[in-house]
Each structure stands twice: as structure tokens, then as C-alpha cells.
C-alpha positions as CSV (number, residue, x, y, z in Angstrom):
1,X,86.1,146.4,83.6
2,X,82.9,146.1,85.2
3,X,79.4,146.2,83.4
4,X,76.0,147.0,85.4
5,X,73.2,145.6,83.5
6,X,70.3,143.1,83.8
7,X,70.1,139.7,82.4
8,X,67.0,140.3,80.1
9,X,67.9,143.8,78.6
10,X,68.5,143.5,75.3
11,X,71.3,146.7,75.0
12,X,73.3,144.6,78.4
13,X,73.1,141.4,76.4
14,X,74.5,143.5,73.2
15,X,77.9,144.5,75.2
16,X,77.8,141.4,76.5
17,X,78.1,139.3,73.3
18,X,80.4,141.9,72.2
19,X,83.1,141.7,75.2
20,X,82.8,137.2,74.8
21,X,83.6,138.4,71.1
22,X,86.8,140.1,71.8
23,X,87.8,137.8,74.8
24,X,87.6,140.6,77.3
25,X,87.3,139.8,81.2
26,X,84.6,142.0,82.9
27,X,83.1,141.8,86.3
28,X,79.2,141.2,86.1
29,X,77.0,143.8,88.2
30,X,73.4,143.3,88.1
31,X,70.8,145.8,88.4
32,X,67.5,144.8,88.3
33,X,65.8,146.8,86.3
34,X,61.9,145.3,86.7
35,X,62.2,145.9,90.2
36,X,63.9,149.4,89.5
37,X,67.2,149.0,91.2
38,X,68.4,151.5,88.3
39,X,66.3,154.1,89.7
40,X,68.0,153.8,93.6
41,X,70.4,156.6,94.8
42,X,73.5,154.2,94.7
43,X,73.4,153.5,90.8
44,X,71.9,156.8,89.6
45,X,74.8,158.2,91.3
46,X,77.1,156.5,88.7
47,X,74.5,156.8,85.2
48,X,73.0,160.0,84.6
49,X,70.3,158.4,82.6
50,X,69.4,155.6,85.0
51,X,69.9,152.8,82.5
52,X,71.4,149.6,81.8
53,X,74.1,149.0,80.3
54,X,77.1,150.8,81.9
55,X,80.8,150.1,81.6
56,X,82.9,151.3,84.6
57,X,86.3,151.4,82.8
58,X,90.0,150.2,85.0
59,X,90.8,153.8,85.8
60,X,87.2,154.3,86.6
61,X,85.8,156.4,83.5
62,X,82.1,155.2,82.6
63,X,80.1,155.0,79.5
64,X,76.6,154.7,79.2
65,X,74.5,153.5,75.9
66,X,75.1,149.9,74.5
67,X,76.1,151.4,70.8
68,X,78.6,153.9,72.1
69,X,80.1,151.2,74.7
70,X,80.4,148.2,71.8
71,X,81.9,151.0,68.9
72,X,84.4,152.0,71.9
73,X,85.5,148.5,72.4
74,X,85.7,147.7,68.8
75,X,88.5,151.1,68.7
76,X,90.3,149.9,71.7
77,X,90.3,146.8,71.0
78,X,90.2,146.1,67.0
79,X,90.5,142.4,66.8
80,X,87.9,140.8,65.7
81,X,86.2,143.7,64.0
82,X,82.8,144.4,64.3
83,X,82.8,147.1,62.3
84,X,84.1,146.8,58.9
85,X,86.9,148.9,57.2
86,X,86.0,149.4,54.3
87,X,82.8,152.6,54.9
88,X,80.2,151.1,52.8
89,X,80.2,148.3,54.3
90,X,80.6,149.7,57.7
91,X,77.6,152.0,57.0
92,X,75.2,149.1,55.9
93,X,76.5,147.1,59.0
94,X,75.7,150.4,60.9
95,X,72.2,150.5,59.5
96,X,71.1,147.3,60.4
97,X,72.2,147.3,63.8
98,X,70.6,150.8,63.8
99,X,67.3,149.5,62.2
100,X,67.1,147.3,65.5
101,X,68.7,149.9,68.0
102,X,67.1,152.7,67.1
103,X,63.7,151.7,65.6
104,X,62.4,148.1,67.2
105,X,63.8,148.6,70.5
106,X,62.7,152.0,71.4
107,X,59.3,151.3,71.4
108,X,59.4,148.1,73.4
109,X,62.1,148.4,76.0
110,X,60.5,147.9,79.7
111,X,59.6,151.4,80.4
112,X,58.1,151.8,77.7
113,X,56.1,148.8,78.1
114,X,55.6,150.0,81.7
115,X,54.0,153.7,81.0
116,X,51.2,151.8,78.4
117,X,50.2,149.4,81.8
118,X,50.6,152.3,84.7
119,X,49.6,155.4,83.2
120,X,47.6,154.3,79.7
121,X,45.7,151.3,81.1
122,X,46.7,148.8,79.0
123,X,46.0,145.6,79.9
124,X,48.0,142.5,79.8
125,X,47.0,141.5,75.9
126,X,47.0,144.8,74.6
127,X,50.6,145.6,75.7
128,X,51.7,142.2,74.2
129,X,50.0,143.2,71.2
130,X,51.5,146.6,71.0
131,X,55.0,144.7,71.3
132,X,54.6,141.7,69.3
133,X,53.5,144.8,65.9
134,X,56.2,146.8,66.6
135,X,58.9,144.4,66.9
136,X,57.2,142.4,64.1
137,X,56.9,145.4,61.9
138,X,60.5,145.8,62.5
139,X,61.7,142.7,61.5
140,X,60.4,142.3,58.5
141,X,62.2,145.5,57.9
142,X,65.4,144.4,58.8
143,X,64.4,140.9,56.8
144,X,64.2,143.3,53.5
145,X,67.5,144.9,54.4
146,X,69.3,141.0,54.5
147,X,68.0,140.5,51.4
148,X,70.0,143.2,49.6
149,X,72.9,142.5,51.6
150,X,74.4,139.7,49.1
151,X,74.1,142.2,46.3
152,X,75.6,144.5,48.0
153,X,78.6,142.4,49.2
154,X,79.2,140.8,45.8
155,X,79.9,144.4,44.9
156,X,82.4,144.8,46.9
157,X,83.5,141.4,45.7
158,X,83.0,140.3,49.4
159,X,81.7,136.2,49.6
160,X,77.9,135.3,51.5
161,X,77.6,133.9,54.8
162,X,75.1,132.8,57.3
163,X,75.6,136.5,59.4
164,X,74.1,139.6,59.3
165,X,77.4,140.4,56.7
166,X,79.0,137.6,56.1
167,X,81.0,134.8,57.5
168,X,81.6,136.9,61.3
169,X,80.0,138.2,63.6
170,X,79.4,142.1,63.5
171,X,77.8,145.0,65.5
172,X,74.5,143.6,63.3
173,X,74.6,140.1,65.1
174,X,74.9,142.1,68.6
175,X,71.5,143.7,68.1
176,X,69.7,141.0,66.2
177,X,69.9,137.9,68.7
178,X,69.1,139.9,72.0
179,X,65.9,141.3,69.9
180,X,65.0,137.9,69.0
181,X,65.5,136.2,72.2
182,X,63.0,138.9,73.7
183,X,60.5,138.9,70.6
184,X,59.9,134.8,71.3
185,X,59.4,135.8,75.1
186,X,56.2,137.5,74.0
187,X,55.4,135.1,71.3
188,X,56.1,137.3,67.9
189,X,55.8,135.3,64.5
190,X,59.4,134.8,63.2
191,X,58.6,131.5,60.6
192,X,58.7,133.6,58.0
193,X,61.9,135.5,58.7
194,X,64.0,133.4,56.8
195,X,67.1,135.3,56.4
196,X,66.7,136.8,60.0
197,X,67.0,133.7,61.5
198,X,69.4,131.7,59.8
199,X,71.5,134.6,61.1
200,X,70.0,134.3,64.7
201,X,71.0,130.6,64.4
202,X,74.3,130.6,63.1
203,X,75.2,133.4,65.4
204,X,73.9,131.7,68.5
205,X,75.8,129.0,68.0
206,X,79.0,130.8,68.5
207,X,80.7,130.3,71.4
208,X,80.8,134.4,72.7
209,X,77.1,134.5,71.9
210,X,75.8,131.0,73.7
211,X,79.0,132.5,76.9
212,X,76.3,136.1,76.7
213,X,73.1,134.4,76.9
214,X,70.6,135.2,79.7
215,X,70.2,131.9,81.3
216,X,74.6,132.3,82.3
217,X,73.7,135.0,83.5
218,X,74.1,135.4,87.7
219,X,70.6,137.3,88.2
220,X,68.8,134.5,85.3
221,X,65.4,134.2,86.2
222,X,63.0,131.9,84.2
């Protein structure tokens, strides 16, 4: 498999944590995506939507969109799960990845952050500002959501654990720990996020999430 993406995108360092998960081997192709190498002829030939991630599969199929790619691979390739079975469970798993996916990430990703610089004039500190309340709006969020997630697992007589949902490491843990590895970039407040990030931490230092990181990364910048 190969995977175009950039080192500091949060939905390439998603599929990235979730192909060290399951042990797959993939070839890592960069695409620059500050510099707008996703926008040149050569890769817009092979993603319609000009974005990072995309998984070129062995017989040369591709898929696009970090959620789609990581629920593939978890069908393909079951072991270990990062969905779970049972469908309450999978939904709430589901909705917190989804609470990042779909509602912190869209209004911070780079193009986004782009258009409020180049087209509304935003300068420097009010684009950071417009990041750091959106993502930490978000969190806190997705902090409420952890809290009822013990409840909800003792009633599927499921144990705790330091995760998202539980004791491994599901779709959730893929979308938290790329979100909060950008949201320190720009300096959010995250002391008082104490669920969020005693999942961040434990996750982190799992072996497929420290393998995913930026910095081992072949296009790492500082």
C-alpha cells in the first residue's frame, strides 16, 4: 500500500496510527500540503478532492478521506478492532471520533485557516485565536462525552481504562492524539481536560502511536 499525506495533517496522522495499529507495511509519500503540492497536476490526477490522506491500494484502487480509509482497514483487516462489535458501543466510539472529525477539525484544517489570512484579512493573532476557540470549544465537548463513557460501559458490563473506550486503542484514540498534537502547536489550554488527556497520554505511549508521530515522519519539519 502506499499513503500520500503530510507529516502535520491531522486526518494522515489518523491512517497512520491506524495502519502501526494493525501492523500493516505501507510506503510513505509526502505531499506537502503548506506549500500546495496537493493542488499540482501529478497528484490531483490521482485525488479528486486534492487532499491528504490517500491510500493507493496493491492492485492500485484508491480511497480518499481518513474515516472511510481507517473503517476500510478495520473490515479488511479485523484484528485489533477499532471498532467495536457490539453497535452501542461501536456508535458511541463512532461519535467521539466524529465529535473530533467532523466538528473540531473542519473548522481549523489549513485551508481553512488559509482563506481567514488571504481572502478575510486576518492577521496572525486573530487566526490563532479563531483556532485555539474552536478547537477548545470542541474539546471540552468531547471531555463531557468521556465522562459518560464509564457509565455507559459499565452497562454493558464492559471494565474502565485509560482510552477513549477502554483498555485499547479505537477509531476514538486515532482522531484524539493528532487533534491534540496540533492544538498545543497553537498553544490551546488543555490543563483542565482531564479525561482527554489521560487518554492522549496513555495512547501516546503505545508503540503504533509514538511509530505515527510527526517527528518519524520523512518530510518532519520543526
Amino acid at each position: 500500500m502506499k499513503l500520500y499525506n503530510y507529516f502535520r495533517s491531522s486526518a494522515s496522522y489518523r491512517v497512520r496510527i491506524a495502519l502501526h495499529l494493525k501492523g500493516l507495511a505501507f510506503d510513505y509519500l509526502p505531499v506537502h500540503i503548506a506549500r500546495g503540492d496537493h493542488k499540482a497536476a501529478a497528484f490531483a490526477e490521482l485525488s479528486p478532492d486534492q487532499l491528504v490522506p490517500l491510500l493507493e491500494l496493491p492492485d492500485g484502487r484508491r480511497l480518499g478521506q481518513s474515516m472511510a480509509i481507517i473503517e476500510y482497514l478495520d473490515a479488511i483487516h479485523p484484528s485489533p478492532a477499532l471498532l467495536p462489535a457490539e453497535p452501542y458501543a461501536r456508535a458511541r466510539v463512532q461519535a467521539l471520533a466524529q465529535s473530533i472529525a467532523c466538528e473540531i477539525h473542519p473548522l481549523n484544517n489549513l485551508r481553512v485557516l488559509k482563506y481567514l489570512v488571504r481572502e478575510l484579512k486576518a492577521d496572525e493573532e486573530a487566526k490563532n485565536t479563531w483556532y485555539r476557540h474552536w478547537v477548545r470549544s470542541g474539546l471540552e465537548a468531547f471531555e463531557r462525552q468521556l465522562a459518560t463513557a464509564a457509565t455507559d460501559r459499565a452497562a454493558l458490563g464492559l471494565t474502565a481504562g485509560p482510552l477513549c473506550w477502554g483498555d485499547t486503542p479505537t477509531l476514538a484514540d486515532c482522531c484524539l492524539v493528532p487533534q491534540i498534537f496540533n492544538a498545543r502547536r497553537f498553544a490551546t489550554p488543555l490543563h483542565d481536560l482531564p479525561l482527554t488527556m489521560a487518554a492522549f497520554e496513555a495512547a501516546v505511549a503505545l508503540p503504533a502511536f509514538a511509530a505515527a508521530a510527526p517527528e518519524r515522519c520523512p518530510d518532519f519539519e520543526a
